[in-house]
N, C-alpha and C positions, 0 to 999 in steps of 0.2 A: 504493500500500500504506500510505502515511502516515496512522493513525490508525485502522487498521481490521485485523482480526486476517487469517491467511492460512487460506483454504479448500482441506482438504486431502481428496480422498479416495479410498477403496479399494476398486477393481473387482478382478470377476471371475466366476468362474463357480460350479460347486457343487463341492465340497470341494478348494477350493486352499487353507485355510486361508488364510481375510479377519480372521477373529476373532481366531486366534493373533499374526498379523500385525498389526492393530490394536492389541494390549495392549502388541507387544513395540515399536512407533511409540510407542504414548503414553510407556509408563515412559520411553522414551530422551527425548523431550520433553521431560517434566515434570522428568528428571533436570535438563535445561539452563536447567530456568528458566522453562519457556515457560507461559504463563498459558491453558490447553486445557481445551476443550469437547470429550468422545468421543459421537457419537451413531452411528444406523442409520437405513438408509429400508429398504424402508417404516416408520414407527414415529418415535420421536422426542419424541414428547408423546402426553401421552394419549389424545386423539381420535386419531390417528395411528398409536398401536398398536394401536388397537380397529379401524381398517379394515386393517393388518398379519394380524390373526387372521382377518379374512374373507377376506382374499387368500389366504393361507395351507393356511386349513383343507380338509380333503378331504369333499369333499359329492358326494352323487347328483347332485343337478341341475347341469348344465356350465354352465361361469362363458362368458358372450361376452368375446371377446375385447375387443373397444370399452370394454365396461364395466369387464373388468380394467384398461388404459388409465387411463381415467375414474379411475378408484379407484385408480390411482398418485398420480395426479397432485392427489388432493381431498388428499391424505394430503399428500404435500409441501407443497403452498398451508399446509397446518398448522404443517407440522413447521418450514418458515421464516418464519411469523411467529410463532411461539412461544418459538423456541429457535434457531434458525442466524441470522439476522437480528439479532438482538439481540446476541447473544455477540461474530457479528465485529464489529459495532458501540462494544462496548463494549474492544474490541481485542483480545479472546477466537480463539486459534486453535481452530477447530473439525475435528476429525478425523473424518469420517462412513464406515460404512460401507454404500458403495453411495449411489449419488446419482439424476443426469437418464441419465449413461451407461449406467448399468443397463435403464433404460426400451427405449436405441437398442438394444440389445443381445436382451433379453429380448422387449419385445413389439413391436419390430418385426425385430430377428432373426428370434428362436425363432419367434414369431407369425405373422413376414410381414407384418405391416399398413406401411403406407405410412409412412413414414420423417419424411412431411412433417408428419402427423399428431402426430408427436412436437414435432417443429421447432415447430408452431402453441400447442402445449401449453405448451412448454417457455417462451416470449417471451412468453402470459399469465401464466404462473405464476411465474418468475424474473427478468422484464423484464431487464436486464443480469448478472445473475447467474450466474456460472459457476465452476468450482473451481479454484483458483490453480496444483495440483498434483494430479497424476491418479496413484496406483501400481497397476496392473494387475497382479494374482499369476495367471501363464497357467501353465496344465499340461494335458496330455493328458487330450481328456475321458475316455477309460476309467478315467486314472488318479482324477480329480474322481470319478465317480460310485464307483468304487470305496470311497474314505475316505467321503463321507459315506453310502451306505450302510451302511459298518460303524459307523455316529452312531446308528443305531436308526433309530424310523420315521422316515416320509418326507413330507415336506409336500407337497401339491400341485403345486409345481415340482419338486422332485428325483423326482416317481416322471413327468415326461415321457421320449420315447423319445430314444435317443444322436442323432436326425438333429436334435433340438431343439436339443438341444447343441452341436451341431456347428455350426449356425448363430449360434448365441450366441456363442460361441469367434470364429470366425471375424468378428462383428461388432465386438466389441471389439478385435481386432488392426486390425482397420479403421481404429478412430478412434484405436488409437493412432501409426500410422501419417501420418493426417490433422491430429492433432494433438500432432506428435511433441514443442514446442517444453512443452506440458503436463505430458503424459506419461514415465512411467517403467515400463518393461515388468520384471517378475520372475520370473525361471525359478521356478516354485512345486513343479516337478518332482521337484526339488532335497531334502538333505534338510536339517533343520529348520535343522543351524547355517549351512548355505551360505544359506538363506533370510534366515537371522538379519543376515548377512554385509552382500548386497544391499541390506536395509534400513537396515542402519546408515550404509554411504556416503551414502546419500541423506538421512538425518536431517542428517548431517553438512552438507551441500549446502545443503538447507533452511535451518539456522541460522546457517549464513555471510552468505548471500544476507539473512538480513533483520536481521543483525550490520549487516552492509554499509550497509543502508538508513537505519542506523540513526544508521551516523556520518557 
């Protein structure tokens, strides 16, 4: 970690509140000092929002699966040499929402495509790169699709069916499970100040840990 910022970021699925969650990490950060980059995948820089909105958007023609993939991952090759690569570099914590685990999660969860596909993806585009700190906000997908439906419309992912979900759900308890030593799991179930609660321990955790490092 000597000389290089901490990579932190925030899974999950659709309306566990990542966003809310996000703003109330950074402010507690920033409150302590911490010198922080907040970004998003898909997105991040400008070429990288601009294939965000193609992902996104709701079209006639059906997107292939491969090519949604593909078009994860052109998008991140972006978004970390533009902006995550440099920031932790310059000893910038950077707090993302949604990363490589979103990919395991969504399109080879929800999708089904081969796992390995990711994995091959994942070691061109990041060579050793990986997130120092994972916070996964899990809640019941009824309860997810429930809040952001009531967000208005529905992008191209939130309007798939609940078995999509369920498979996304369940892939991410996976890796957090696989990767417990990363990982931080959050009842997102919960209401806003018990959520508020969970995150703050860990902010706490976080800046001990790199107090520590420090002395």
């Amino acid at each position: 970690m000597s000389g290089r910022g901490l990579f932190i970021t925030l899974e999950g699925g659709e309306g566990v509140g990542k966003s809310t969650a996000l703003a109330h990490v950074a402010s507690r950060l920033g409150d302590a000092g911490v010198p922080l980059v907040t970004t998003r995948e898909p997105g991040g820089s400008a070429l990288a929002e601009d294939i965000r909105e193609v992902l996104l958007a709701v079209r006639e023609e059906p997107v292939d699966d491969l090519a949604e993939l593909l078009l994860m991952f052109a998008a991140r090759a972006q978004h970390l040499a533009r902006r995550i690569r440099p920031a932790l570099e310059a000893g910038q914590w950077v707090l993302c929402d949604r990363f490589t685990d979103a990919t395991y999660a969504y399109q080879s969860g929800g999708r089904e495509l081969p796992a390995r596909w990711v994995q091959q993806l994942e070691t061109l585009v990041q060579g050793e790169l990986r997130p120092d700190c994972t916070l996964l906000l899990d809640a019941p997908v009824t309860l997810g699709i429930e809040r952001a439906r009531g967000r208005g419309d529905l992008d191209r992912f939130e309007r798939e069916q609940v078995a999509f979900f369920e498979r996304v759900r369940a892939t991410y308890l996976r890796l957090a499970r696989e990767s417990s030593g990363r990982y931080r799991v959050i009842d997102a179930g919960q209401p806003l100040s018990a959520v508020r609660a969970q995150l703050d321990v860990i902010c706490s955790e976080l800046l001990a840990c790199e107090n520590g490092d420090r002395q």
